[in-house]
N, C-alpha and C positions, 0 to 999 in steps of 0.2 A: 532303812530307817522307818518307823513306826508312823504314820499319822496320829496328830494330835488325839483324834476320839478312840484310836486302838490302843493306844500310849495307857489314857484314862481306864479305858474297859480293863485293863490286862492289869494295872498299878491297884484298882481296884481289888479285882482277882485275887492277887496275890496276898494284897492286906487282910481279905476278906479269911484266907487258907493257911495264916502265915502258922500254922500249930502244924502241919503234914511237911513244911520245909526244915531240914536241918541247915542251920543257918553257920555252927561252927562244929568242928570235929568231935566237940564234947557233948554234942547233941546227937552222936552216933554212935553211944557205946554196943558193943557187945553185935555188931554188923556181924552174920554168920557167915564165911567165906564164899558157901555156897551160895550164897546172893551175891555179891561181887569179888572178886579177886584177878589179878594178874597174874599171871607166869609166863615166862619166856617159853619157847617152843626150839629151842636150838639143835639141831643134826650133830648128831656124833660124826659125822663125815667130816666137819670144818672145825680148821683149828682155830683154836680161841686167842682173839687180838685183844693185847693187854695195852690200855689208854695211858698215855704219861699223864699223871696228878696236875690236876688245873692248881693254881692258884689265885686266890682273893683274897681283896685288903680285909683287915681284921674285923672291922664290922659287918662287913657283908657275910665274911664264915662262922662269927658268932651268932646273927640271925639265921642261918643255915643250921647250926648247931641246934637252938635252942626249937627251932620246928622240928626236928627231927627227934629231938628228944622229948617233946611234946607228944608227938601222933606214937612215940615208943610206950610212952607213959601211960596212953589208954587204949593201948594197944590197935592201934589202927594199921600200923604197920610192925610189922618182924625184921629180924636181921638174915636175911636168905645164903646159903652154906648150899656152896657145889665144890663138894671134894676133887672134881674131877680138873674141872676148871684152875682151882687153889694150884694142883700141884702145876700143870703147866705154868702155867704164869712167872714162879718162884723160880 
């Protein structure tokens, strides 16, 4: 936890910078991979364990939904394809 006068210097700060923060996804178009990106690192050695489909109630996978079709919309995320993967599974 912050003391009260770091709390202020830092709430300051931030107010003072708040044009260099991206505050929502749509403030981040066009992020070029090569600045950030994830990918998985997985060994062809191990075989690939297939997860049983969670389920949630309908509101919680409609807000699920509608994020993810969001961040697909301005491209923040992709739909990732491992053929390799695909066929085991099936």
């Amino acid at each position: 936890m912050l003391n009260a006068t770091l709390r202020a210097e830092f709430i300051q700060f931030l107010r003072q910078n708040s044009e260099v923060f991206a505050w929502s996804y749509n403030d981040m178009p066009g992020i070029s991979p090569d600045v950030i990106s994830h990918k998985l690192s997985i060994s062809p050695a191990f075989k690939p364990v297939g997860q049983k489909r969670r389920s949630y109630d309908a509101e919680r996978y409609e807000a699920m939904k509608n994020e993810v079709d969001k961040l697909m919309t301005i491209g923040f995320i992709r739909e990732a394809v491992y053929p390799e993967y695909s066929q085991v599974c099936l």
